[in-house]
N, C-alpha and C positions, 0 to 999 in steps of 0.2 A: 309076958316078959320073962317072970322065972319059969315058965313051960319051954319055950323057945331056945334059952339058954341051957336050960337040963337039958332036954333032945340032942342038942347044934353045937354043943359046948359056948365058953362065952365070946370069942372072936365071932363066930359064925351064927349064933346066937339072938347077936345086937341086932337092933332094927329102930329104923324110924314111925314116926307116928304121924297121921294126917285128920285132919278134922275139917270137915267143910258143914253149910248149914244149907238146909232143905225145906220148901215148904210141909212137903210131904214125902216120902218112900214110896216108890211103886209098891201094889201087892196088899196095903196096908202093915206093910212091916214096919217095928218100931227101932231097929237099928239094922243098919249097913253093916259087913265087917270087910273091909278089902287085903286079900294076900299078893302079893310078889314073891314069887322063890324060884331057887335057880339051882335045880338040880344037874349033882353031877362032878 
């Protein structure tokens, strides 16, 4: 959040969060991280 905000300033910055539940992660990995961005 304060990474995103430093980089983007804080208008552009802001972001939403999403959390859903999994039995398991492909891969055996233990967290997901999902980005959207819109360069330009």
């Amino acid at each position: 959040s304060e990474l995103f905000a430093e980089v983007f300033g804080a208008e552009k910055g802001a972001h939403a969060r999403s959390a859903f539940g999994v039995a398991q992660i492909p891969m055996g990995c233990c967290v997901e991280i999902e980005l959207i961005a819109e360069v330009g």
